[in-house]
C-alpha positions in Angstrom: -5.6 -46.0 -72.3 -2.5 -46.4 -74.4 -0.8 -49.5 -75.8 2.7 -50.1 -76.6 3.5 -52.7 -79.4 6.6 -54.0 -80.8 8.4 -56.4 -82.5 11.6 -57.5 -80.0 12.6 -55.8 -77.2 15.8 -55.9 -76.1 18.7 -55.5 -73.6 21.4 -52.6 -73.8 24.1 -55.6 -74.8 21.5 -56.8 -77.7 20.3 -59.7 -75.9 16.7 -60.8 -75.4 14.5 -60.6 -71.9 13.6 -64.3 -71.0 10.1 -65.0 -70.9 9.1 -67.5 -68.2 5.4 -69.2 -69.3 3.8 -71.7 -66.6 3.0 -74.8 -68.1 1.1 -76.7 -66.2 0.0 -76.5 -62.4 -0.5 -79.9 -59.8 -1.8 -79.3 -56.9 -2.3 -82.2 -54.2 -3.9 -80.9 -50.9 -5.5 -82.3 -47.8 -7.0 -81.8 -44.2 -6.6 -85.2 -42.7 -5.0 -85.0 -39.1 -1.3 -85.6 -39.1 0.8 -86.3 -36.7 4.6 -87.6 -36.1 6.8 -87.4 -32.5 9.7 -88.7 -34.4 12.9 -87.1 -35.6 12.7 -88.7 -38.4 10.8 -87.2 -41.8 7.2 -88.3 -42.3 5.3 -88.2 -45.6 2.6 -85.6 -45.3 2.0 -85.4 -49.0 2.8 -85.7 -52.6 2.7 -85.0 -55.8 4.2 -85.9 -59.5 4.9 -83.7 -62.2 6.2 -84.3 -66.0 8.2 -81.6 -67.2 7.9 -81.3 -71.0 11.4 -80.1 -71.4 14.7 -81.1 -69.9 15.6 -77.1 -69.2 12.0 -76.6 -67.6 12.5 -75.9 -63.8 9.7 -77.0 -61.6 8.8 -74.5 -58.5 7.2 -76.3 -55.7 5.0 -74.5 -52.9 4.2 -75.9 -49.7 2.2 -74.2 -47.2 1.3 -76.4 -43.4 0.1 -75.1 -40.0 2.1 -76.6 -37.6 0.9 -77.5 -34.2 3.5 -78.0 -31.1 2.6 -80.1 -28.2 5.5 -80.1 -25.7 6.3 -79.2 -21.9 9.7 -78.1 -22.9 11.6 -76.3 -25.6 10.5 -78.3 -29.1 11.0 -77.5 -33.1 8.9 -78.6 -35.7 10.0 -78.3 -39.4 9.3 -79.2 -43.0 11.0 -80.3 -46.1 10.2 -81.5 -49.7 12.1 -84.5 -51.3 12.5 -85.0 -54.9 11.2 -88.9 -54.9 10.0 -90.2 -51.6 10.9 -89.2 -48.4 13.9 -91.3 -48.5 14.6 -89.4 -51.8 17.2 -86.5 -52.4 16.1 -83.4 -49.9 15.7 -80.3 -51.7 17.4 -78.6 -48.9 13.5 -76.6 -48.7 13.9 -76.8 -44.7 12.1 -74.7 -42.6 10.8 -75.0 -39.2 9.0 -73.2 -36.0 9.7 -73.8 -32.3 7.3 -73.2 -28.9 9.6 -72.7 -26.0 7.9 -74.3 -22.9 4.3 -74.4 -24.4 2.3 -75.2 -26.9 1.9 -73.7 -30.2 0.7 -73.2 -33.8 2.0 -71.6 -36.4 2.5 -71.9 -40.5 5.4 -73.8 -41.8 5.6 -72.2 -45.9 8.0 -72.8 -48.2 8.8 -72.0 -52.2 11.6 -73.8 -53.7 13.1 -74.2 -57.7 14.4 -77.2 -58.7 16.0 -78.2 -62.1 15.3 -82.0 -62.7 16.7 -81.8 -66.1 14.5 -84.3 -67.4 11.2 -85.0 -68.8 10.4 -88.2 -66.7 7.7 -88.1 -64.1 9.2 -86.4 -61.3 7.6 -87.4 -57.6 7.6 -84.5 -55.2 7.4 -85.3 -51.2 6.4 -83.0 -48.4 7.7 -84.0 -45.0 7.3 -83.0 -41.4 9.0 -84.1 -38.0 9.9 -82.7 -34.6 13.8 -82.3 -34.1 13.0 -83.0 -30.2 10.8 -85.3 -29.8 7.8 -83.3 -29.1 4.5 -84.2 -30.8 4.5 -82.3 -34.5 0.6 -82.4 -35.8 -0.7 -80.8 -39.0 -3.9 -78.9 -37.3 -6.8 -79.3 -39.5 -9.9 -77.0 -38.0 -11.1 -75.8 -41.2 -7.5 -75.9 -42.5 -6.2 -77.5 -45.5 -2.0 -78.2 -46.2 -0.7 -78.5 -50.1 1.5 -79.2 -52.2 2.2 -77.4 -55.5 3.7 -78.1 -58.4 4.4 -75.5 -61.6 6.0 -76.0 -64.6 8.3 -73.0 -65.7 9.1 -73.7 -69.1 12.5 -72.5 -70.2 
């Protein structure tokens, strides 16, 4: 086995390669039934994290299984707020439909945000049905989280 030290490595153009470090991890996680027939966004989870520097960016993972219970077309979906769920949306949307049935499937989602700030910062995972259909987190022998890293500039 070799190894390769050196001092600074560098680009072509003399600039430096950024070096990303996670520095610290929150994790919030549960497996309590959820469930919400509205339109409107329901909490389903979160989670706070203080950033140590104002150019630290914070990456936040999400991972649901989604459970569909309709007799027609229906769409669940998922979204994370900065602050509550009345807070600004992260634009981290993503969603699943069951056309005519029901179904289950994972709603996952990565997303980067810059808070620019080293204030507690309040992360919210939300989930609602854009049909009215009944939305549920299915919980046999799963568990939905919410994660929260760090990335220090």
């Amino acid at each position: 086995m070799s190894t390769l030290k050196v001092t600074n490595l560098q680009k072509l153009d003399g600039t430096t390669f950024p070096i990303g470090k996670i520095g610290q991890v929150v994790e919030n996680s549960s497996s309590t039934n959820f469930t919400n027939s509205s339109t409107s966004m329901s909490e389903l989870l979160n989670a706070s994290i203080t950033p140590t520097s104002t150019n630290s960016k914070i990456l936040i993972h999400f991972h649901t299984n989604c459970q569909i219970v309709a007799n027609s077309n229906a769409y669940g979906r998922a979204t994370v707020f900065r602050g509550t769920i009345s807070g600004t949306d992260l634009g981290a949307l993503i969603g699943g439909s069951a056309a005519g049935s029901n179904a289950n499937f994972p709603l996952t989602g990565t997303y980067i945000d810059s808070p620019s700030t080293t204030s507690a910062q309040q992360y919210t995972l939300g989930m609602s049905t854009a049909s009215g259909a009944t939305t549920s987190v299915t919980t046999d022998s799963t568990t939905y989280r919410l994660v929260l890293m760090e990335v220090l500039a």
